[in-house]
The first five atom37 places (N, CA, C, CB, O) and aatype in JSON, in Angstrom:
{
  "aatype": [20, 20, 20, 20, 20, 20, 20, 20, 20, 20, 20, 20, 20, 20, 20, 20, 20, 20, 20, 20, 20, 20, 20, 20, 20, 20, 20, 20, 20, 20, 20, 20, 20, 20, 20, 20, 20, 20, 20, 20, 20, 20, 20, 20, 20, 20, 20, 20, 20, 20, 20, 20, 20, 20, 20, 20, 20, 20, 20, 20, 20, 20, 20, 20, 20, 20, 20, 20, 20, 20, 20, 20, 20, 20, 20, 20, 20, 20, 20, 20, 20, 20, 20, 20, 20, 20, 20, 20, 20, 20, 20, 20, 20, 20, 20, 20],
  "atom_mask": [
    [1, 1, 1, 1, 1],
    [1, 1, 1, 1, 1],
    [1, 1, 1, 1, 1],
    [1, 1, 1, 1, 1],
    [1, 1, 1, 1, 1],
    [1, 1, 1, 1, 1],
    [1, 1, 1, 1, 1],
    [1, 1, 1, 1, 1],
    [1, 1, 1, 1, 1],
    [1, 1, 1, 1, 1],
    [1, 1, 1, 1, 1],
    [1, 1, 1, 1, 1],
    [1, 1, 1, 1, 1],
    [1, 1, 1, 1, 1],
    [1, 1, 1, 1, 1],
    [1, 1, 1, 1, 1],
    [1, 1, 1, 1, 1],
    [1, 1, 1, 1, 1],
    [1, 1, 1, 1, 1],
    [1, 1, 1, 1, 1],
    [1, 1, 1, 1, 1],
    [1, 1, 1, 1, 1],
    [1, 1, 1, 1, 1],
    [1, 1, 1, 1, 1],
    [1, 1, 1, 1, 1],
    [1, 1, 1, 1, 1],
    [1, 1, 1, 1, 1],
    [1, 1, 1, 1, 1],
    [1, 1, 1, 1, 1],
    [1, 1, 1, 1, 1],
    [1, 1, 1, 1, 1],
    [1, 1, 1, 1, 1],
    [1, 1, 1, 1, 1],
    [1, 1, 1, 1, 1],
    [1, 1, 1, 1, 1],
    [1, 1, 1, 1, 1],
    [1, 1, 1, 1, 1],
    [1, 1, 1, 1, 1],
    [1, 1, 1, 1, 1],
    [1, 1, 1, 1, 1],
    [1, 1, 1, 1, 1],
    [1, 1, 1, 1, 1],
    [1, 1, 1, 1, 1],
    [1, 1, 1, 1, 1],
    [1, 1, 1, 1, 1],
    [1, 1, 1, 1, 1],
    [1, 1, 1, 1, 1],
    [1, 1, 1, 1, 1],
    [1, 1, 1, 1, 1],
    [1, 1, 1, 1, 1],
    [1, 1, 1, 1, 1],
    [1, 1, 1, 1, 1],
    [1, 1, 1, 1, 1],
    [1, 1, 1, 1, 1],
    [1, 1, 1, 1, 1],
    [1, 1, 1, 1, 1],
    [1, 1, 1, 1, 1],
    [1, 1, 1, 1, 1],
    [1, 1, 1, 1, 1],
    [1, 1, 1, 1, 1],
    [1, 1, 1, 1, 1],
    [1, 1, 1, 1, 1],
    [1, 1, 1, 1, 1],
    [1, 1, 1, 1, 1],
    [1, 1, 1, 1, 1],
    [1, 1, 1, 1, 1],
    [1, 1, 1, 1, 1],
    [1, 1, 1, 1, 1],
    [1, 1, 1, 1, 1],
    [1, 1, 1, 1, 1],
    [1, 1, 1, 1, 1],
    [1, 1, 1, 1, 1],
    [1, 1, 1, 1, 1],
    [1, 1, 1, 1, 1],
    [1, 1, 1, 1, 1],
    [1, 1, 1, 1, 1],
    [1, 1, 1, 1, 1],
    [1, 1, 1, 1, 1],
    [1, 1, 1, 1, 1],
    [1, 1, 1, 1, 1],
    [1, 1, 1, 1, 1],
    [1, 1, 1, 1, 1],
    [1, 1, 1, 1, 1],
    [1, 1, 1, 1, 1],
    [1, 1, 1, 1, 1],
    [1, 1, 1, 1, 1],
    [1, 1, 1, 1, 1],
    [1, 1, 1, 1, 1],
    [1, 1, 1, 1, 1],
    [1, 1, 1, 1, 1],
    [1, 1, 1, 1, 1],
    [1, 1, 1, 1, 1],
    [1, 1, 1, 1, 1],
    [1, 1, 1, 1, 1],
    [1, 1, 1, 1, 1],
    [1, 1, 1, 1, 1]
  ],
  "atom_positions": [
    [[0.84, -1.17, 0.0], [0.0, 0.0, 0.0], [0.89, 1.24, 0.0], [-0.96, 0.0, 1.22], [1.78, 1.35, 0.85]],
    [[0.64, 2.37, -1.12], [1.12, 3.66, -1.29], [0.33, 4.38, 0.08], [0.71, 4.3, -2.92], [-0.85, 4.68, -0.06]],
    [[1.06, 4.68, 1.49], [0.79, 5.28, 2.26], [0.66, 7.39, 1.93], [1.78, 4.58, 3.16], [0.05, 8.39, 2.31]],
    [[1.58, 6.99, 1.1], [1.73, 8.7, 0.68], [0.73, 9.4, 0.27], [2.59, 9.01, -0.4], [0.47, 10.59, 0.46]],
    [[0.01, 8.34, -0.49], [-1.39, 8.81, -1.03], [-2.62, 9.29, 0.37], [-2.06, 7.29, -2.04], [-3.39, 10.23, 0.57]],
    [[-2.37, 8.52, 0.81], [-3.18, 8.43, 2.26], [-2.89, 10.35, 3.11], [-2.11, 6.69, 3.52], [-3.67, 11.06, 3.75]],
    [[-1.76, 10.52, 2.78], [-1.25, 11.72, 3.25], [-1.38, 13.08, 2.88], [-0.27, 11.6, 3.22], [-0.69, 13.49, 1.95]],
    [[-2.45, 14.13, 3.71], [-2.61, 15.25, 2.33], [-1.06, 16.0, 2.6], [-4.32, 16.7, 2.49], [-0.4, 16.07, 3.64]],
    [[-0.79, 16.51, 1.23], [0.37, 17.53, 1.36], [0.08, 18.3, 1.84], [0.96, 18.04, 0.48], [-1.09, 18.59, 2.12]],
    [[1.36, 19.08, 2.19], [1.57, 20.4, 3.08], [1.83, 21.68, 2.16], [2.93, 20.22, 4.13], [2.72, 21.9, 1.34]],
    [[0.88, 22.35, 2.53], [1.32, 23.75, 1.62], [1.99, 24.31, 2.7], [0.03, 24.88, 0.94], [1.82, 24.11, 3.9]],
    [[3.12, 25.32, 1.87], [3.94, 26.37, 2.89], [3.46, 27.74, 2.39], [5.8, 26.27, 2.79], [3.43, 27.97, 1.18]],
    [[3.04, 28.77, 3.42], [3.36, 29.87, 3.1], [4.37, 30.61, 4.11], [2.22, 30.46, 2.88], [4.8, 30.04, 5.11]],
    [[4.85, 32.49, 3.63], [5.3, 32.91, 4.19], [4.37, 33.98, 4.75], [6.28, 33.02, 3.69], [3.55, 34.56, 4.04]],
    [[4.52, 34.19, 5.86], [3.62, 35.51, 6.35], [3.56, 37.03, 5.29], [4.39, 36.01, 7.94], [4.45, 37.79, 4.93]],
    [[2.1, 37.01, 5.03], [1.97, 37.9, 4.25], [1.05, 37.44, 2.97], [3.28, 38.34, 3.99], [0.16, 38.04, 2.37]],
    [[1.79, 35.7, 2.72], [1.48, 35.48, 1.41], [-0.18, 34.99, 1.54], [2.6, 34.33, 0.73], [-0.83, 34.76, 2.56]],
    [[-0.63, 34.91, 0.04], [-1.5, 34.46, 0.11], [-2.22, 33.08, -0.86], [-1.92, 35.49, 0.17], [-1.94, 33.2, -2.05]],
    [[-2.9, 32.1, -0.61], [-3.58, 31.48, -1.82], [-5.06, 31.41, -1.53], [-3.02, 30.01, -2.14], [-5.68, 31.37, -0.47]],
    [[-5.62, 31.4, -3.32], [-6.94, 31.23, -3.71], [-7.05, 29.73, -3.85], [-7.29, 32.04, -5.0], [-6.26, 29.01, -4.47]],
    [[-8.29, 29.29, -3.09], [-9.22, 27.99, -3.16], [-10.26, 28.71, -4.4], [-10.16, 27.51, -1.36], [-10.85, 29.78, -4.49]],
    [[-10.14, 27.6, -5.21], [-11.02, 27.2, -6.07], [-12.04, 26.21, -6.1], [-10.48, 27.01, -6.81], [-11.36, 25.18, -6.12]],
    [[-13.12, 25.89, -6.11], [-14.22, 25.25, -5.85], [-13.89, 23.97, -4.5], [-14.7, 24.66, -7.37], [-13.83, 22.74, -4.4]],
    [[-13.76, 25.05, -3.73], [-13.58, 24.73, -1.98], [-14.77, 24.2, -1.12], [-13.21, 26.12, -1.17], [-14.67, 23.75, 0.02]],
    [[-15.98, 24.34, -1.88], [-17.19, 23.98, -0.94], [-17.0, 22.43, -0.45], [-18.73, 24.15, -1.82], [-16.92, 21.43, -1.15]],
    [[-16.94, 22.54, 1.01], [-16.61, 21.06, 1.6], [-15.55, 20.52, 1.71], [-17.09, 20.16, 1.06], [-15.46, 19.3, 1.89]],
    [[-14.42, 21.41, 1.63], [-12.82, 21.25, 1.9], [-12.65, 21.38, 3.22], [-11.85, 22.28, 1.2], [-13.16, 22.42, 3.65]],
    [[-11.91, 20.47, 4.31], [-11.18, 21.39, 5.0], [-9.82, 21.93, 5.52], [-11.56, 21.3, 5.62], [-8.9, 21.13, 5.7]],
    [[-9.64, 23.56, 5.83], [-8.17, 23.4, 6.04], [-7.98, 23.64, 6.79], [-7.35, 23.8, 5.52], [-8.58, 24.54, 7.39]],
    [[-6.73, 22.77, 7.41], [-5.87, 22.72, 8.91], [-5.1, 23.42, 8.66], [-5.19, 21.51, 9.51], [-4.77, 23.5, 7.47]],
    [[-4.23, 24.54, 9.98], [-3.23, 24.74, 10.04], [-2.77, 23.74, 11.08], [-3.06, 25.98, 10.14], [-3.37, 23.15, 11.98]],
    [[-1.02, 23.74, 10.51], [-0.03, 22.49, 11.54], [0.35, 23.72, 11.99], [1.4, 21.15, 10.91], [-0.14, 23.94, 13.1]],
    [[1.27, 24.94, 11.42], [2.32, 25.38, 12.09], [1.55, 27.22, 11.54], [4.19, 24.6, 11.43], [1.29, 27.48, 10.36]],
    [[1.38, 28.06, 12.5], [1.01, 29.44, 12.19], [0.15, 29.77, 11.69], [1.61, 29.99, 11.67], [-0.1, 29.25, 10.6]],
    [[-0.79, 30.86, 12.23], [-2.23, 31.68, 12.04], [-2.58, 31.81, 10.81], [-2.27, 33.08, 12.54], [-1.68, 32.23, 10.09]],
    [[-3.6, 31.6, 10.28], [-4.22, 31.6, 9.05], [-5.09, 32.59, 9.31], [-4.81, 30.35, 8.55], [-5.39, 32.93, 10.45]],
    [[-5.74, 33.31, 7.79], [-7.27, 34.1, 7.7], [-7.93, 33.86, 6.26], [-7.11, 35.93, 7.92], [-7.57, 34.02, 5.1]],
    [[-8.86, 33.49, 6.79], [-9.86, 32.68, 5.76], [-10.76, 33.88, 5.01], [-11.01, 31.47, 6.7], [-10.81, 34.85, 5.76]],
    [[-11.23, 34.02, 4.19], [-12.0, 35.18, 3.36], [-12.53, 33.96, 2.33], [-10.86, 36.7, 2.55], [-11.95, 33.11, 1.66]],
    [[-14.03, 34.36, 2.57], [-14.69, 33.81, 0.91], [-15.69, 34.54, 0.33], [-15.43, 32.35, 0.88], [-16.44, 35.32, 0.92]],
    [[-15.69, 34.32, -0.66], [-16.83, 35.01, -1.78], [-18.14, 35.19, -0.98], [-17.21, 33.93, -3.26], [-18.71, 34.22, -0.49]],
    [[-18.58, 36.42, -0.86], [-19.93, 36.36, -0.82], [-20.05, 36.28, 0.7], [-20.58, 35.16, -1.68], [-20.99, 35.58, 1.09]],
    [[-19.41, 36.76, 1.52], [-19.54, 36.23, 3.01], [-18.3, 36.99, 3.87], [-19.36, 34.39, 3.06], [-17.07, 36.96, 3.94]],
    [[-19.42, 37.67, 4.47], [-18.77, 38.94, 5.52], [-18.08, 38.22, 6.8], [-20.16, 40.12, 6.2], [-17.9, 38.96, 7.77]],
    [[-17.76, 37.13, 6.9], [-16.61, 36.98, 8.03], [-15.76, 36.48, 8.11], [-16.73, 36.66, 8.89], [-15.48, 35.52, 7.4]],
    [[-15.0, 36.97, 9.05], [-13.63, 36.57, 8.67], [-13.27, 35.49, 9.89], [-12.52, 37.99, 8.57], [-13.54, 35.39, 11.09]],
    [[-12.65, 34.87, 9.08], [-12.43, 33.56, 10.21], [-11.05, 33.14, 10.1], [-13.41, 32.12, 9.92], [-10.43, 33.03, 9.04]],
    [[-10.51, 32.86, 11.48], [-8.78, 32.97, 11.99], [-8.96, 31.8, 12.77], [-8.1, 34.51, 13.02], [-9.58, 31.6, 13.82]],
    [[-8.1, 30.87, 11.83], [-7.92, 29.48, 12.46], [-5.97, 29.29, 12.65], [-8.8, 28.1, 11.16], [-4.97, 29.46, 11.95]],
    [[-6.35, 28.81, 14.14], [-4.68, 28.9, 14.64], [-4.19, 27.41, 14.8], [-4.44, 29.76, 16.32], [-4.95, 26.45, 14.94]],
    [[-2.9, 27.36, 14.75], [-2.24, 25.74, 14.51], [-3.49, 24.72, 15.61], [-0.01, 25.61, 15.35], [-4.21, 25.03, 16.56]],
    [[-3.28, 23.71, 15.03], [-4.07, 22.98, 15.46], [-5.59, 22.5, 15.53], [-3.79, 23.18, 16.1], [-6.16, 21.54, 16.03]],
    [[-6.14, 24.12, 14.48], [-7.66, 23.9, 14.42], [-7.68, 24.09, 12.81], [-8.72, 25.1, 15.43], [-6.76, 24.34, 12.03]],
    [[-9.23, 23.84, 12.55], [-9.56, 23.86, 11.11], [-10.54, 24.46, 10.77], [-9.72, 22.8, 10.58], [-11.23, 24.83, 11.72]],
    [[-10.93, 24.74, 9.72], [-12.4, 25.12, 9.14], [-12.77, 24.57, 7.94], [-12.59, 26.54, 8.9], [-11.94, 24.24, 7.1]],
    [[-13.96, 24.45, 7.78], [-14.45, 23.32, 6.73], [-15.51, 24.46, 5.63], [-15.58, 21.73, 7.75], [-16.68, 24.74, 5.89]],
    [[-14.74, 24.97, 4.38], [-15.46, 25.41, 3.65], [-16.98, 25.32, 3.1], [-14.87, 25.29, 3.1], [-17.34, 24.46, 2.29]],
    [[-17.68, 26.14, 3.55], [-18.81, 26.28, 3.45], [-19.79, 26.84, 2.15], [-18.85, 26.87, 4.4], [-21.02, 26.79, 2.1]],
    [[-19.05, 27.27, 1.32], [-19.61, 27.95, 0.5], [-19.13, 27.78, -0.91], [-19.54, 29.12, 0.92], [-18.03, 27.26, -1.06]],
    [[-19.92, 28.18, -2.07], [-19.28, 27.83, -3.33], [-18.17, 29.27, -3.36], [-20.58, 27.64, -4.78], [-18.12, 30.23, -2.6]],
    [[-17.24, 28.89, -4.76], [-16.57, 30.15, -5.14], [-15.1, 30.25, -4.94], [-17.15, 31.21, -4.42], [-14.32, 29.35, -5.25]],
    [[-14.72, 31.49, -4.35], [-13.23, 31.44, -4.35], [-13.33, 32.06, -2.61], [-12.27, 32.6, -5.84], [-13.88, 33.05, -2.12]],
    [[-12.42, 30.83, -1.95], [-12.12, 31.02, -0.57], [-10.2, 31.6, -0.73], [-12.5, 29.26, 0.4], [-9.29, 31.08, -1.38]],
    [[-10.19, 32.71, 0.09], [-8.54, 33.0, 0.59], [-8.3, 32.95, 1.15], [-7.84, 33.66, 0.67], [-8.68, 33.63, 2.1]],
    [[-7.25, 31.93, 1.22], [-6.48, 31.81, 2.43], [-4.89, 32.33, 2.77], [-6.53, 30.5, 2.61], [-3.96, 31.89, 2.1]],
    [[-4.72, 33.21, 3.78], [-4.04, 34.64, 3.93], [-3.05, 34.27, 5.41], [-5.45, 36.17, 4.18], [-3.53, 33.94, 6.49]],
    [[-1.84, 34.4, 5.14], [-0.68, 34.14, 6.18], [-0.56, 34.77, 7.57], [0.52, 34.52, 5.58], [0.62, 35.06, 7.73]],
    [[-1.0, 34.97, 8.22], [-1.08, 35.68, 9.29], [0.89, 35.6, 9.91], [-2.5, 34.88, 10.37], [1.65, 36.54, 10.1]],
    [[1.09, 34.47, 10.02], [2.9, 34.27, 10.31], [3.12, 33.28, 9.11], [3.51, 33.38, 12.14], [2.34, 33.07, 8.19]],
    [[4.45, 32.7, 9.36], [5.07, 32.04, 8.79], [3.8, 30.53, 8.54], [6.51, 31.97, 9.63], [3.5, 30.17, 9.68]],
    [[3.28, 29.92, 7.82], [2.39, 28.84, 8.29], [2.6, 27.61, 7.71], [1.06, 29.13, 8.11], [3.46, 27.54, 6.83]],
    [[2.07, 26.76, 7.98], [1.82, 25.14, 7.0], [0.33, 24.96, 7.31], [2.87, 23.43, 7.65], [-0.22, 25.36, 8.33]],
    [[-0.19, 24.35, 6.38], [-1.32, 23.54, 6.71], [-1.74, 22.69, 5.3], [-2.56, 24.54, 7.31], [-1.22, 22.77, 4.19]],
    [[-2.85, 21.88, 5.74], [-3.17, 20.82, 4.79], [-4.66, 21.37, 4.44], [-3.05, 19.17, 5.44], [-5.35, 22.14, 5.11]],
    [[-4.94, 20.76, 3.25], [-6.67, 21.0, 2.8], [-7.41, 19.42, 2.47], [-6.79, 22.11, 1.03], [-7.2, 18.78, 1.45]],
    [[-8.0, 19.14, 3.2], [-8.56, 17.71, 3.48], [-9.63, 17.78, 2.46], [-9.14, 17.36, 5.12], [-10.21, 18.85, 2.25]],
    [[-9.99, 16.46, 1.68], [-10.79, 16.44, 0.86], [-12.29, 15.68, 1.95], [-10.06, 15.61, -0.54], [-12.22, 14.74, 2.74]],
    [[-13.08, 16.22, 1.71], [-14.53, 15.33, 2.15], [-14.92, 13.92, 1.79], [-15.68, 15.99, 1.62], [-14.74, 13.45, 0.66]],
    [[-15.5, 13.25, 2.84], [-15.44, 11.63, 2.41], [-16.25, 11.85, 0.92], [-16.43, 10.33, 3.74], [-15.89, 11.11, 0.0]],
    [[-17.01, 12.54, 0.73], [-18.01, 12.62, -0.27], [-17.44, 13.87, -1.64], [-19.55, 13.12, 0.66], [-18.21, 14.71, -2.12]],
    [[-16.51, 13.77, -1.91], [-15.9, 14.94, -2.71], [-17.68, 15.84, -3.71], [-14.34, 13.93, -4.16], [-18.54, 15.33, -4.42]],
    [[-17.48, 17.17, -3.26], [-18.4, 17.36, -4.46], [-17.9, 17.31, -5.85], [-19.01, 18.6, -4.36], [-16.83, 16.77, -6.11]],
    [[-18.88, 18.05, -7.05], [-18.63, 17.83, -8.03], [-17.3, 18.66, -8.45], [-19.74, 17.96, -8.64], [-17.11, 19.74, -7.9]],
    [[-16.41, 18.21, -9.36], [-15.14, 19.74, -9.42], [-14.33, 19.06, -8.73], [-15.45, 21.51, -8.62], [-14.56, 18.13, -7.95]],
    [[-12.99, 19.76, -9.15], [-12.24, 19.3, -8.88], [-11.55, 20.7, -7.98], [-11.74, 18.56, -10.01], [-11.79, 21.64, -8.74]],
    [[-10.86, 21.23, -6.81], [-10.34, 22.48, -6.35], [-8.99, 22.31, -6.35], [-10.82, 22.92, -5.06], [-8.35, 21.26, -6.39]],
    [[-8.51, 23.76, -6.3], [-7.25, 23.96, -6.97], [-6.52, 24.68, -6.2], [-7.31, 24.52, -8.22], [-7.3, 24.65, -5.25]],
    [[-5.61, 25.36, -5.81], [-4.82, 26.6, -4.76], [-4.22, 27.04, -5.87], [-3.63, 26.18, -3.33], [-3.9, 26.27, -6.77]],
    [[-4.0, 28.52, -5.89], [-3.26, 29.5, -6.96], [-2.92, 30.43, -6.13], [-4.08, 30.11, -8.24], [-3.72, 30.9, -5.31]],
    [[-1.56, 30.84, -6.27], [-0.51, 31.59, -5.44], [-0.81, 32.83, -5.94], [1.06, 31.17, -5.6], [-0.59, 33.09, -7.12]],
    [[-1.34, 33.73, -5.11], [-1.74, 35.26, -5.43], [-0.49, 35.7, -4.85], [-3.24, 35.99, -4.71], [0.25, 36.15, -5.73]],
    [[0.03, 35.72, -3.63], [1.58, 36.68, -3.75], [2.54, 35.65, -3.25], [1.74, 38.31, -2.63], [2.13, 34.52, -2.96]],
    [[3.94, 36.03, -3.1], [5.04, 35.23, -3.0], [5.98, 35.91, -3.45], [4.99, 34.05, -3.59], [5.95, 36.73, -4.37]],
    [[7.08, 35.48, -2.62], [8.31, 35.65, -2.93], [8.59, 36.79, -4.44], [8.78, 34.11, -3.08], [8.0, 36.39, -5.44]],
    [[9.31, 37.94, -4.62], [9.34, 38.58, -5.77], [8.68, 39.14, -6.01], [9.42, 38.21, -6.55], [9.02, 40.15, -6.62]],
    [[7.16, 38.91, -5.71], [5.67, 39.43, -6.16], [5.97, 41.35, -5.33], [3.91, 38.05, -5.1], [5.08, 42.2, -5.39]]
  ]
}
């Protein structure tokens, strides 16, 4: 058995940076290591999940997720994937 598969990857950001979720409804993301801030389409709150906790995308559209420090975290797929496939796209970084 490919255990790796079993394993979601780790995105890195640097404080400051940011990435766009693409059809995120029913994702969720953990931070392992440093403060996250969540922003999505269509929806006035802002939600700050710190190492060790998660939030489980709620909504269709484009969710951001925004570096508060240095961070890691994973984006867990739902036992039930919806339809679509979601994507992360690096809005700033390094050079930017």
């Amino acid at each position: 058995m490919n255990t790796r598969d079993m394993t979601p990857a780790a995105t890195h950001l640097r404080k400051g940076e940011i990435l766009r979720l693409h059809n995120g409804r029913g994702q969720r993301i953990e931070s392992v290591h440093g403060g996250l801030w969540i922003t999505m389409d269509n929806d006035l709150r802002d939600i700050f999940i710190e190492p060790g906790s998660g939030f489980t995308v709620d909504r269709s559209g484009h969710t951001l997720i925004s570096a508060l420090d240095d961070s890691t975290f994973v984006v867990l797929e739902p036992s039930e994937p919806p339809h679509g496939r979601w994507t992360l796209d690096r809005l700033t970084g390094a050079g930017h």
